[in-house]
MIMARZA-589316 format. One line per 4 residues: number of its first residue (from 1); for each residue x, y, z of C-alpha. Coordinates in pm, 1 decimal, m for minus. Layout:
N
NUM> X,Y,Z; ... .
***
This chain:
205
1> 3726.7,5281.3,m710.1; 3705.2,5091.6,m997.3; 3286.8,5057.9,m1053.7; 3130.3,4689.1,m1105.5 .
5> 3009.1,4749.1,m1469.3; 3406.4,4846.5,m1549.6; 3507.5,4533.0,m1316.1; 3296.3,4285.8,m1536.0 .
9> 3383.7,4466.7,m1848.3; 3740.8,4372.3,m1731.2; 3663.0,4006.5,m1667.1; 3552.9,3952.7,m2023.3 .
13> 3793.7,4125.4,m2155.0; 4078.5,3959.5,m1969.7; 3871.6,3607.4,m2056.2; 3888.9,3657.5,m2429.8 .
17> 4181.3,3706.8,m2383.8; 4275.7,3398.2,m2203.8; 4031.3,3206.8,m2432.9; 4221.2,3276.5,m2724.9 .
21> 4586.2,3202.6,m2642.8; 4499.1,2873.6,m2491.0; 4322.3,2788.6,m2832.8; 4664.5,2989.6,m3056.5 .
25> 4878.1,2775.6,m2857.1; 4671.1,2442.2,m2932.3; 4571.7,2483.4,m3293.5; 4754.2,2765.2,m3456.1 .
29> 4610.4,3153.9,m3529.5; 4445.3,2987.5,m3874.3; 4280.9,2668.8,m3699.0; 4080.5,2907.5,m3457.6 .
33> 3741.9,3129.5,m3502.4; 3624.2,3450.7,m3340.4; 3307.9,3222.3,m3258.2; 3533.2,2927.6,m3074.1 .
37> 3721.0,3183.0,m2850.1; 3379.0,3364.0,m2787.9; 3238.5,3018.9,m2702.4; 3565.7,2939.5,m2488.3 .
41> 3514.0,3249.9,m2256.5; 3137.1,3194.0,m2231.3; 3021.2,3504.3,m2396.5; 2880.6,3544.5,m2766.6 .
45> 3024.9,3689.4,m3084.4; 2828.2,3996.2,m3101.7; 2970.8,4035.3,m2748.5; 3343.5,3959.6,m2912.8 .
49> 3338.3,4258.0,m3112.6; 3226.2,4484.8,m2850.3; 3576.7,4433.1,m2738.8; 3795.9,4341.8,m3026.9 .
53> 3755.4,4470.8,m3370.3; 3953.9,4169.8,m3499.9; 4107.4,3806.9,m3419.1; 4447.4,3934.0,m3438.3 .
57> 4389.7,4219.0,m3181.4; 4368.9,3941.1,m2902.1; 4711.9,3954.1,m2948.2; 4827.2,4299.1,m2860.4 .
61> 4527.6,4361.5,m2585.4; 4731.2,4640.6,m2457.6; 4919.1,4809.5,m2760.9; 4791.6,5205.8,m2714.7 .
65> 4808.5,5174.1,m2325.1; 5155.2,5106.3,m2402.6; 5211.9,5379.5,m2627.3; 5006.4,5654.7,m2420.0 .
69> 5232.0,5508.0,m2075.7; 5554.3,5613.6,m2294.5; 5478.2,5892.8,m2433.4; 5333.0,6055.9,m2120.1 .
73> 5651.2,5931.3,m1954.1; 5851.1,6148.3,m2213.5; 5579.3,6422.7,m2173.8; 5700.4,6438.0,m1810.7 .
77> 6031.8,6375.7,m1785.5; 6222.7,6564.0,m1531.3; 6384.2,6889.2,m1548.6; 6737.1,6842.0,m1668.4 .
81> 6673.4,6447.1,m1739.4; 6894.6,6339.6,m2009.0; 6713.0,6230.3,m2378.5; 6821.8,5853.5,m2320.3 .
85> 6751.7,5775.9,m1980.7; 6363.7,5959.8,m2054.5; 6317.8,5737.7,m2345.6; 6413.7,5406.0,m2162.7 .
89> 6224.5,5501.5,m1834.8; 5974.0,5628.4,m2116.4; 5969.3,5257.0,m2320.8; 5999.4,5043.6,m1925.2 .
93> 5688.2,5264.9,m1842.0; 5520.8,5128.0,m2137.8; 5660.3,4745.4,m2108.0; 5907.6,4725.6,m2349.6 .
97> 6157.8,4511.4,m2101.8; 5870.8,4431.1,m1907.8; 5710.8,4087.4,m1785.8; 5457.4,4036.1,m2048.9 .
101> 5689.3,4075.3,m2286.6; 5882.2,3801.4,m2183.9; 5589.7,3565.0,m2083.8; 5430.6,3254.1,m2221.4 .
105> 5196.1,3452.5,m2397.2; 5450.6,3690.6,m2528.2; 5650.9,3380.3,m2674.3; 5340.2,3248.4,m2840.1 .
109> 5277.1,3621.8,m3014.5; 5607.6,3568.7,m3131.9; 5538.5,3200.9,m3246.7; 5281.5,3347.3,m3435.8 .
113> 5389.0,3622.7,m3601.2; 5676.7,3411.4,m3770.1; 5337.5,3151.0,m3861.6; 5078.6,3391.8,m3954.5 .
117> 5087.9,3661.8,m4267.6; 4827.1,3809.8,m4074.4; 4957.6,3851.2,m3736.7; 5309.2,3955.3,m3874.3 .
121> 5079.6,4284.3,m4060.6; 4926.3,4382.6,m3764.7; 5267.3,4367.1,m3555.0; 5474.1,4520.8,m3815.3 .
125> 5147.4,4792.6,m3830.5; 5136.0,4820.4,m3428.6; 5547.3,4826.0,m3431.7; 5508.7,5109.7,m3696.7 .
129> 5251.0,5338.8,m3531.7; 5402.1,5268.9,m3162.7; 5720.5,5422.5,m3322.3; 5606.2,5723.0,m3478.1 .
133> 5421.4,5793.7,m3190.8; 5665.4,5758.7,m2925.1; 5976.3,5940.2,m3160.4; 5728.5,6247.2,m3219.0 .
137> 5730.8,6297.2,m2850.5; 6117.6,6235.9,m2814.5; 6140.8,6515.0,m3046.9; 5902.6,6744.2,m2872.3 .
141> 6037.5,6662.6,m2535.0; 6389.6,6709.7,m2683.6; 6397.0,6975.3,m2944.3; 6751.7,7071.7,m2923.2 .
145> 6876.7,6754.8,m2914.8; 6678.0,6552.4,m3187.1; 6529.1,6635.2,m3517.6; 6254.2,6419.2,m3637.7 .
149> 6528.4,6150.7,m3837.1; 6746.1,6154.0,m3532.3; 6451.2,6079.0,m3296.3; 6299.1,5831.5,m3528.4 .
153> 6661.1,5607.3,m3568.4; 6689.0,5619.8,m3202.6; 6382.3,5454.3,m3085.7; 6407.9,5250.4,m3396.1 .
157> 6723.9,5081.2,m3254.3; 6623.9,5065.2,m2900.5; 6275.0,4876.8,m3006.5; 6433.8,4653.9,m3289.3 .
161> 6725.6,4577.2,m3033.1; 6458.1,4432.3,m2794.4; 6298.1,4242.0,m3049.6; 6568.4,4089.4,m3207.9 .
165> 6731.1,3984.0,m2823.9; 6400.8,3852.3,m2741.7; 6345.4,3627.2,m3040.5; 6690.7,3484.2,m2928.9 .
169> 6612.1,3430.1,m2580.9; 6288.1,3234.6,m2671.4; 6448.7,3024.9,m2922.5; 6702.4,2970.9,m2636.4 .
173> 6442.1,2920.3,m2387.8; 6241.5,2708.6,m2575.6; 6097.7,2427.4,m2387.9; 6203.9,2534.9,m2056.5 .
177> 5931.0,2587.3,m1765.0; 6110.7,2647.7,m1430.3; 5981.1,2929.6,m1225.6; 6239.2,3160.4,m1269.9 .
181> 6285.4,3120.6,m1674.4; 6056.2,3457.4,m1703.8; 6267.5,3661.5,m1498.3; 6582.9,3508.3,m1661.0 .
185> 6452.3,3620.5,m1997.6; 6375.9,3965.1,m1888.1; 6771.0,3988.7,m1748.5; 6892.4,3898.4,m2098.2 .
189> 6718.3,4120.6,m2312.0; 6795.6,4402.6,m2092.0; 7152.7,4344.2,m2030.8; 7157.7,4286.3,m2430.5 .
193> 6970.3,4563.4,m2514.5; 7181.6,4735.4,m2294.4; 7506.6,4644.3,m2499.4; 7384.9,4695.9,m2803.3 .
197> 7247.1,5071.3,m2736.5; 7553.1,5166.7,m2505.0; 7669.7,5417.4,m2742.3; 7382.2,5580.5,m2713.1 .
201> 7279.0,5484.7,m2328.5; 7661.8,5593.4,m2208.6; 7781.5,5826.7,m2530.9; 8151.9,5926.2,m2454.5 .
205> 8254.0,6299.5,m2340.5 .
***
């Protein structure tokens, strides 16, 4: 059970969090402070960096849980569980096609990426190390099937397929609120992911 010092550690965590896209989505990643989004979520700035080492961070609040969730999923793939369908259970583990990549919040991060020299570096950075990360393990998991190029292209194309479908499907999306636009967006960028990788996801005997 999860103690109440962790529980309240969560709170302000999840807080900042909140804090800070409400004030990206009003003034922009340059028109906001560390001190505003501390003030916003009631907490101070020496409090702030006991959380977040930067303003850009706020952004990707869960980047290595989402690495460690896919490369333990390749860690533990099953016995006689083919290289692809590991590395996509492996990448769904860690959110890849998931919900909060499709959300509000995940269309603003995009927003501001495209805005903000500074966000793009630390994407591009995250992107990068997520990569690395999750293709040494393909390799180690895999060893007869991938050398370390081999393992890197293939992750490469399955992550840079779901970014580029989900930059289309917010720029088609854009504006739209119903309640089911989320899980509409998830449905396109994995049936287009799933198009775009079928070589790979259904290779030919």
């Amino acid at each position: 059970m999860t103690g109440l010092r962790q529980r309240k550690r969560d709170r302000t965590r999840e807080a900042l969090v909140a804090s800070a896209v409400r004030l990206f989505a009003e003034r922009g990643y340059d028109g906001v402070t560390v001190a505003e989004i501390a003030e916003e979520a009631e907490v101070g700035a020496r409090t702030f960096f006991a959380y977040f080492a930067s303003k850009e961070d706020l952004l990707f609040p869960d980047a290595q849980l989402r690495v460690s969730a896919a490369v333990d999923a390749l860690r533990d793939h099953a016995p006689g569980e083919a290289p692809m369908s590991a590395l996509v259970r492996a990448l769904d583990s860690a959110g890849v096609t998931g919900s909060d990549m499709t959300s509000d919040a995940a269309r603003l991060r995009m927003r501001l990426i495209a805005e903000s020299p500074v966000v793009q570096g630390r994407a591009l950075r995250y992107q990068a190390e997520a990569q690395d990360a999750i293709a040494r393990q393909l390799r180690a998991s895999y060893p007869d099937d991938y050398d370390e190029v081999a393992a890197a292209a293939v992750v490469g194309a399955f992550v840079g397929a779901v970014t580029a479908a989900l930059r289309a499907v917010f720029d088609a999306s854009a504006g739209e609120a119903s309640p089911g636009v989320e899980e509409d967006r998830r449905a396109r960028v994995r049936e287009a992911t799933e198009r775009a990788l079928a070589p790979w996801l259904h290779p030919r005997s």
